[in-house]
C-alpha positions as CSV (number, residue, x, y, z in Angstrom):
1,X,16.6,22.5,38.4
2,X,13.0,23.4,39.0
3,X,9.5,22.4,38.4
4,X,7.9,24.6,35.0
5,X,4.6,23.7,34.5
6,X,1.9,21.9,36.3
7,X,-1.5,20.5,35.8
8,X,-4.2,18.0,36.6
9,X,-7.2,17.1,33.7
10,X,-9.7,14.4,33.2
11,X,-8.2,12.8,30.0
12,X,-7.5,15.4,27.6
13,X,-9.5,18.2,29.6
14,X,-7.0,20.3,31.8
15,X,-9.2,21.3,34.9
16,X,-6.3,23.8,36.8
17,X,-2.6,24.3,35.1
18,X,0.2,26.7,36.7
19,X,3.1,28.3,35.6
20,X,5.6,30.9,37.4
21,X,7.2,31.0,33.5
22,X,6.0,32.3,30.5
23,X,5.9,30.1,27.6
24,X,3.1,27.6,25.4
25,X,3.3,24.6,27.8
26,X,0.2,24.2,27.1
27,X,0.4,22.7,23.6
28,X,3.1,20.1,24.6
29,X,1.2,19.3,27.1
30,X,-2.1,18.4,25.3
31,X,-0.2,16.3,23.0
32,X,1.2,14.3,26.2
33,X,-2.2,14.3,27.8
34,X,-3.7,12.5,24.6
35,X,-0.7,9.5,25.0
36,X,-1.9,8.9,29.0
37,X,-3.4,5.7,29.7
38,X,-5.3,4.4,32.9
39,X,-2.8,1.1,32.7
40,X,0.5,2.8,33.7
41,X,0.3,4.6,37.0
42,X,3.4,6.6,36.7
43,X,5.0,7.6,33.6
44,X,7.4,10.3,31.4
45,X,8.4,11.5,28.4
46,X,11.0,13.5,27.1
47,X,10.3,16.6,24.9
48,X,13.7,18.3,24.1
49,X,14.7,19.9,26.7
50,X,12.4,18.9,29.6
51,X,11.0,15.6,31.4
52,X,6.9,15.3,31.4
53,X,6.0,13.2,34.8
54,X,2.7,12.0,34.5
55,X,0.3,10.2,37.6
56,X,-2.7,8.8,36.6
57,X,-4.6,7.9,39.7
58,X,-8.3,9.2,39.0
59,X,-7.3,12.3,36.9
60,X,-3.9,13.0,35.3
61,X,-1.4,15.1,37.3
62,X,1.3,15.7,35.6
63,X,4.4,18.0,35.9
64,X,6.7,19.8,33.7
65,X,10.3,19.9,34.7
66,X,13.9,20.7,33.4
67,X,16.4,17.3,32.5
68,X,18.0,17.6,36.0
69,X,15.6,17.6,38.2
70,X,15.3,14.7,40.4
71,X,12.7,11.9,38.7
72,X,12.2,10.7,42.6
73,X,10.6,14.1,43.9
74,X,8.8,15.1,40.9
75,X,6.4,11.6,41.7
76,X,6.5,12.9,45.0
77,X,5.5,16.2,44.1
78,X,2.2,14.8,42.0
79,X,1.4,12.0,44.8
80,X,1.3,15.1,47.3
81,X,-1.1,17.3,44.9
82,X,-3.4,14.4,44.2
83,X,-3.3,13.9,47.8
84,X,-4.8,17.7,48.5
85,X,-6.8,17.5,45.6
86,X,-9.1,15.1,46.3
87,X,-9.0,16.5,50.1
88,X,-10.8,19.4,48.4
89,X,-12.8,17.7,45.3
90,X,-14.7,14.3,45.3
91,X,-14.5,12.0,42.7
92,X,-17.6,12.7,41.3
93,X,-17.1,16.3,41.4
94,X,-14.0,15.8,39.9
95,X,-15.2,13.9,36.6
96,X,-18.1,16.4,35.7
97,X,-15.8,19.9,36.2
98,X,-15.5,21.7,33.0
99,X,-12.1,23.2,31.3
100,X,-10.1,25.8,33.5
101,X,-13.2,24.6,36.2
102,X,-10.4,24.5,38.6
103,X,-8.3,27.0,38.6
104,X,-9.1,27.7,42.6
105,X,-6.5,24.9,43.1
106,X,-3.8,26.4,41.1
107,X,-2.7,28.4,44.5
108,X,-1.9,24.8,45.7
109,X,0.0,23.7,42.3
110,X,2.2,27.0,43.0
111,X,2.5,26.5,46.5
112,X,3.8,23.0,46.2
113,X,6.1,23.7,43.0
């Protein structure tokens, strides 16, 4: 039971990811990012294996985690990293930040998974 994969991105723009695993997350998780919309605050999906949660509050933050881990602290996981990113990133900053332009925040994505 762990957290896999984590990220936050401006649509379909990922702006910092982390993983302590190797594997392509990263195409999974583009195809998720491109079902997000702005009218549903919290959401998942399933793909095989392992549970997408999604926030969309401002950006996307959205984490990548095995079927048993607990639906409850994953949301509590991506309240708590938009929380710190936005300590460290205005809005407006945060809607003009190019691909990977954020990767200084992945120490906090690890730190919190």
């Amino acid at each position: 039971m762990s957290l896999i994969y984590s990220l936050v991105a401006r649509e379909d723009i990922i702006l910092v990811e982390f993983t302590p695993f190797s594997g392509n997350f990263v195409l999974t998780a583009q195809q998720i990012l491109k079902r997000c919309t702005a009218n549903r605050k919290y959401n998942k999906f399933s793909a095989g294996n392992y549970i997408f949660y999604i926030l969309y509050q401002d950006l996307i933050f959205l984490v990548m985690s095995d079927l048993k881990y607990s639906e409850r602290i994953a949301f509590k996981y991506l309240e708590n990293i938009h929380k710190l990113f936005f300590a460290t990133c205005s809005i407006q900053k945060a809607l003009t930040i190019q691909m990977y332009g954020a990767m200084d925040f992945a120490k906090d994505l690890r730190d919190n998974m």
